[in-house]
N, C-alpha and C positions, 0 to 999 in steps of 0.2 A: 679753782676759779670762782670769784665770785658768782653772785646770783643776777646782779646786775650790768655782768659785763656783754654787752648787747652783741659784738661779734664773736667769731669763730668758737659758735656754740656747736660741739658735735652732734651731728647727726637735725640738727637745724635746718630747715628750707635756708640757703642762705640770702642775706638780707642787702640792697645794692646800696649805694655809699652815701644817698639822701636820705635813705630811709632809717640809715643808722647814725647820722645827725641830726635828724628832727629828732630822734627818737632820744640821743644825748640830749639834748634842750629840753625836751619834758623831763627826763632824768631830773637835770640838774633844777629846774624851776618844781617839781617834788618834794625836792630836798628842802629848798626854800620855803616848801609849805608844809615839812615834816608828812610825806603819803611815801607808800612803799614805792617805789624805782620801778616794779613787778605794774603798777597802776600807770603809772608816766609810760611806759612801753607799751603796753596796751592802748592807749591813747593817742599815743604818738604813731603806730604803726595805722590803727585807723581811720588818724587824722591825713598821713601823707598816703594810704593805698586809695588807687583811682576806682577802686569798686569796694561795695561793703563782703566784710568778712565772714566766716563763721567760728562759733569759740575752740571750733577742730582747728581750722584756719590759724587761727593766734599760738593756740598750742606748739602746734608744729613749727609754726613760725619763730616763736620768743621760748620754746622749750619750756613751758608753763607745766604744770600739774592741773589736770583736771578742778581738783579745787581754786589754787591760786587762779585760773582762769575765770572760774566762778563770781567767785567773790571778788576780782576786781571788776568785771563786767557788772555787776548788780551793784556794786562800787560809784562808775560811773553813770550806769543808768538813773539810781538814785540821785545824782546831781546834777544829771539833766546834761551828762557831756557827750552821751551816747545814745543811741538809738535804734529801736528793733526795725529792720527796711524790709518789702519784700521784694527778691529778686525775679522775676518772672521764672517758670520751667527749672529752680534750680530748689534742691532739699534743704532743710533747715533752717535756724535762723541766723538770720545774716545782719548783723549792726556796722553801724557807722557812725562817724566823727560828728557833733554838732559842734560849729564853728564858732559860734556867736560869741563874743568874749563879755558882751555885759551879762547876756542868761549865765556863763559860766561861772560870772564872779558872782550876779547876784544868789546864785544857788549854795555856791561855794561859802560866802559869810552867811546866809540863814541857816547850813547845815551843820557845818563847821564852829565857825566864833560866834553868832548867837546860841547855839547851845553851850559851847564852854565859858561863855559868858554868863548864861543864865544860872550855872553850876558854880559860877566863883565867888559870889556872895556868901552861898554858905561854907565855904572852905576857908575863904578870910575869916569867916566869923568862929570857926575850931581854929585858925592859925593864932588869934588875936590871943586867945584864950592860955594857947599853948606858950604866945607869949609873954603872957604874966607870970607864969609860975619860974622864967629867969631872973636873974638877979644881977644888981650893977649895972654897967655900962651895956650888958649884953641887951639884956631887957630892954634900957632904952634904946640904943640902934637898931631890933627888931621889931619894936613896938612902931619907931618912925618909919621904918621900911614897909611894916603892914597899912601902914596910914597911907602909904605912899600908892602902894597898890590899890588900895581902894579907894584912890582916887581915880587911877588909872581904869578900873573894872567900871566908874560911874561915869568919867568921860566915853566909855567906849560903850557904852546903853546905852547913855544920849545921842552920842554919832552915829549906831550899828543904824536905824530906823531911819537918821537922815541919808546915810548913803543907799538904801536898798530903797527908796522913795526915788532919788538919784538915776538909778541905775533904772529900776521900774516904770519912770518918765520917760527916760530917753527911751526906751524899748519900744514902749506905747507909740512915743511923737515917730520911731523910724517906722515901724509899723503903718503910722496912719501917713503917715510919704507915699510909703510904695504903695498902697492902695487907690 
């Protein structure tokens, strides 16, 4: 069985029928964003549960590994998609969902694609290089394809900073509403 197949995991709390299509939809929008399946479920389960969880709680729930529970909870607390709550009278720590989809995204591109953006400059610049040393036709369609990227990497510096400006105003302006 796969790792990612969310029902009829043995020995599972078993999971009720919304909580295992929210739970697909994170799946599948992971995938879209290249994150393991293991992080969407984690997500997913303490996005749709009505109280916050503990990472025993998830375990048993999504049949995790002590690690993999780990490291996807420090996963999404790092981007700001989770969060440490306290429960009154009850032990450990217990997280929960944060909802907010512009914190999400804007967290998501300054962790995510401005870092592998900040890294692709000097990678183009060993790919350019590696493209010289072909020859004929090869050389020139890799040489125009690396041109081509790095146009791409320099459109997308320009942009990253206008949309987290974007994303970072509207947060601000919704913020100063409900105040």
């Amino acid at each position: 069985m796969k790792r990612n197949a969310i029902e009829n995991r043995p020995g599972a709390v078993p999971l009720n029928p919304v909580e295992v299509d929210v739970m697909r939809l994170f799946v599948q929008l992971s995938r879209a964003l290249g994150q393991r399946p293991s992080i969407a479920e984690i997500y997913g389960l303490l996005f749709i549960s009505p109280r916050p969880l503990t990472m025993g709680d998830l375990m048993k729930r999504l049949r995790l590994s002590n690690g993999s529970a780990c490291q996807g909870l420090k996963y999404l607390r790092d981007l700001g998609a989770v969060r440490v709550v306290e429960v009154a009278g009850a032990r450990g720590t217990h997280y929960e969902a944060v909802a907010g989809l512009r914190n999400l995204a804007g967290n998501f591109l300054r962790q995510q694609v401005s870092t592998h953006l900040s890294d692709s400059g000097t990678r183009l610049e060993q790919i350019t290089e590696k493209a010289q040393s072909l020859t004929g036709e090869a050389r020139k369609h890799a040489l125009a394809r690396v041109k081509m990227l790095q146009s791409w990497e320099k459109n997308g510096q320009r942009v990253l900073p206008f949309l987290l400006k974007v994303l970072d105003d509207s947060s601000t302006l919704r913020k100063t509403r409900s105040t």
